[in-house]
C-alpha positions as CSV (number, residue, x, y, z in Angstrom):
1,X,45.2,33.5,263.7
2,X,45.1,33.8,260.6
3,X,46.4,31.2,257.8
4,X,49.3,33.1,255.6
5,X,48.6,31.0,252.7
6,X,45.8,30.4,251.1
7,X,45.6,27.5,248.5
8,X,44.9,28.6,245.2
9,X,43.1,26.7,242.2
10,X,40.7,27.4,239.0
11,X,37.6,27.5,241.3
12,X,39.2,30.5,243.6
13,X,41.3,32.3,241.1
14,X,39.2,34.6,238.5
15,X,39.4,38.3,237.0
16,X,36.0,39.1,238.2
17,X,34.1,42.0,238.0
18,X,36.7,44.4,237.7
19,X,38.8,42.2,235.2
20,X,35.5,42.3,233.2
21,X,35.5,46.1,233.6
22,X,38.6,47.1,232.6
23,X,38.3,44.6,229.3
24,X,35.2,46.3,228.3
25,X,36.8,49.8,228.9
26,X,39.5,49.0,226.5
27,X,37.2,47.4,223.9
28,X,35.1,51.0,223.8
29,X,38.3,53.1,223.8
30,X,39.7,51.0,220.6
31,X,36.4,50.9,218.4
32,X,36.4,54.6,219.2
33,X,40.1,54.4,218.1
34,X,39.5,53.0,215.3
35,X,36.3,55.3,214.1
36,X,38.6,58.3,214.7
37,X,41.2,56.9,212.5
38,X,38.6,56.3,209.7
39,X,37.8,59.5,209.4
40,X,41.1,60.9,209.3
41,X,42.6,58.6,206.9
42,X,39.2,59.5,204.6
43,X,40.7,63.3,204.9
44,X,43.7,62.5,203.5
45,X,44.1,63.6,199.7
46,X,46.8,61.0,198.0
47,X,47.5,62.5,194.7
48,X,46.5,59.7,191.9
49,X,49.7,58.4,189.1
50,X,47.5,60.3,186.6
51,X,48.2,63.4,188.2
52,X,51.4,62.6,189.0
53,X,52.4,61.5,185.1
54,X,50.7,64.9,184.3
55,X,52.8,66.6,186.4
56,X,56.1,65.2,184.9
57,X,55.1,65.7,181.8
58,X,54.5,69.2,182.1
59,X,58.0,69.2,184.1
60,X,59.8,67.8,180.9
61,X,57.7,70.5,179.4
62,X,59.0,73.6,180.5
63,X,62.4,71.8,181.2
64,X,62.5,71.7,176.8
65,X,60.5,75.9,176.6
66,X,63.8,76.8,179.0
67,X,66.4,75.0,177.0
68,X,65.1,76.8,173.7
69,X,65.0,79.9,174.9
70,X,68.0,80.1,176.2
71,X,71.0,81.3,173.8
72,X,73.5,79.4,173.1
73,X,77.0,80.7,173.5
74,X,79.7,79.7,170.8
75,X,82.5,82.2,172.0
């Protein structure tokens, strides 16, 4: 017969080999995580405020060129 419980303690109790295993696989699969999202956060183009100022401005710009140009109507 055999005994239905077993006692259990520090000495009898441990991940093992496949505890080990399964560790290490997730270790590789998040460094190689990580190096793909390097590289696709390097691709991404994030426009700079220089650009960005130099965009309004040429907004305020034309905004001014359409207000001149256009007629005004004193009917």
């Amino acid at each position: 017969m055999l005994p239905l419980a077993i006692p259990l303690n520090d000495d009898t109790v441990s991940p093992g080999f496949l505890g080990f295993g399964v560790f290490l696989a997730l270790a590789v699969a998040t460094v190689f995580l990580v190096r793909s999202m390097n590289k696709q956060m390097k691709k991404i183009q994030a426009p700079r405020e220089a650009d960005l100022k130099q965009q309004e401005w040429e907004r305020a710009q034309a905004a001014k060129a359409a207000a001149a140009d256009k007629p005004a109507d004193d009917a």
